[in-house]
N, C-alpha and C positions, 0 to 999 in steps of 0.2 A: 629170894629177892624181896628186897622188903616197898610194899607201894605207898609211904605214907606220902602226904602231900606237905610241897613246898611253901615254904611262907611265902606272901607277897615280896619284889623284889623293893628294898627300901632304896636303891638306886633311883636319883630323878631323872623323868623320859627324856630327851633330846630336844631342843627346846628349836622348831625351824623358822628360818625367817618366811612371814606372812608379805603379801603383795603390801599390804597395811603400815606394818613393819618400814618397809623399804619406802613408802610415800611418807612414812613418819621422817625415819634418818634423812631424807633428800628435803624435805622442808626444813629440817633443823641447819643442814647443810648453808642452804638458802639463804636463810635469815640471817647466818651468821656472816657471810661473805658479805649481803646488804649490810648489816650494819659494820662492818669491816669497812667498807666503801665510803660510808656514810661519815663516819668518824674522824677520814681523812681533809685533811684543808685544801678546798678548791686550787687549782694551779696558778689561777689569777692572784687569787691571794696571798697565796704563794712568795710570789715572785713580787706583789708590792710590796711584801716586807722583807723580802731578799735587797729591794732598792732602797729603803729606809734603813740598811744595815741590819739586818737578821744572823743571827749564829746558828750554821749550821752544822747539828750535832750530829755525830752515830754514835748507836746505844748498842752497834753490835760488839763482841769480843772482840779484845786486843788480839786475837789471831785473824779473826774475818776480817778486820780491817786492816792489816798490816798484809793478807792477801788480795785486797785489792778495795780501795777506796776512791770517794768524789771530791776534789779537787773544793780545798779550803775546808772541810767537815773538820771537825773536832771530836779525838774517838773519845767518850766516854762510856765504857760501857752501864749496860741498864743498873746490874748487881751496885754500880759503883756511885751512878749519877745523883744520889740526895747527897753523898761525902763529900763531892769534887764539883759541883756546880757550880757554888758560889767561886772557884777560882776562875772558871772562865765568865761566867754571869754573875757579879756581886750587885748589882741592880735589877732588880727582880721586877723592871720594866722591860728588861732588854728582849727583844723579840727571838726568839728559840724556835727554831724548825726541826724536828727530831726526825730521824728515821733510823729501817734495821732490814732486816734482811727481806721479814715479810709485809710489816708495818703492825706488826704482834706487839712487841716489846718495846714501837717508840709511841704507843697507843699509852702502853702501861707506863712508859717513864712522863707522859703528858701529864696522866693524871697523876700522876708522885708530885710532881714540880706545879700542878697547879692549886693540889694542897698544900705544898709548903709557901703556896702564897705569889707563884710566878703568875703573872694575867696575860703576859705574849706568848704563850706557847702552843707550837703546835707539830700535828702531828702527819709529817707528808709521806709515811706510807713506806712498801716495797723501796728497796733500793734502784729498780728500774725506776718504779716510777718517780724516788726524786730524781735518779740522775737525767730523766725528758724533763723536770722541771727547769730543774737547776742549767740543762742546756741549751732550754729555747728562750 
């Protein structure tokens, strides 16, 4: 029987989550839902530019919208929204309220369309949450 000694194992140890760890991911968590919150347009304001005539978009998929949508929205999806805007918005004064399923992707078509130079746009979040806007 031969006793020579084994090399270090070059395998990396298991790596565990520390209590540290988990207050890390749960602040990051956090902040991100805050500023998620944060980024969406007030209800009140909302709804003054829904009475001033506001267009309200969905940025979700022509499947998710074709399953179930809010009453006057305009699907455009996000992938599609700097191609097809100007057919529904060719006045890039015209007030835009976006929304999508989470308020993810009508966050990110706000800022598409407010660098190609739109100034009314905004971004109302969750599809709950436009549909309590849009129906109080």
């Amino acid at each position: 029987m031969d006793n020579t000694e084994q090399p270090p194992s070059t395998r990396p140890k298991p790596i565990y989550m520390t209590i540290a760890t988990w207050i890390f991911i749960g602040t990051v968590i956090a902040a991100f839902l805050i500023f998620k919150q944060m980024s969406a347009v007030k209800p009140e304001t909302a709804r003054a530019w829904l009475n001033k005539g506001a267009t309200v978009i969905d940025v979700r998929s022509d499947a998710e919208f074709q399953e179930k949508h809010l009453p006057g929205a305009i699907n455009i999806p996000l992938d599609r929204l700097g191609d097809e805007i100007a057919r529904v918005a060719p006045n890039k004064e015209q007030p835009l309220l976006l929304h999508c399923l989470s308020g993810t992707r009508s966050a990110a078509g706000e800022a598409a369309l407010k660098k190609m130079g739109y100034r009314n746009v905004f971004n109302l979040g969750s599809y709950g949450r436009a549909e309590k806007i849009l129906s109080e």
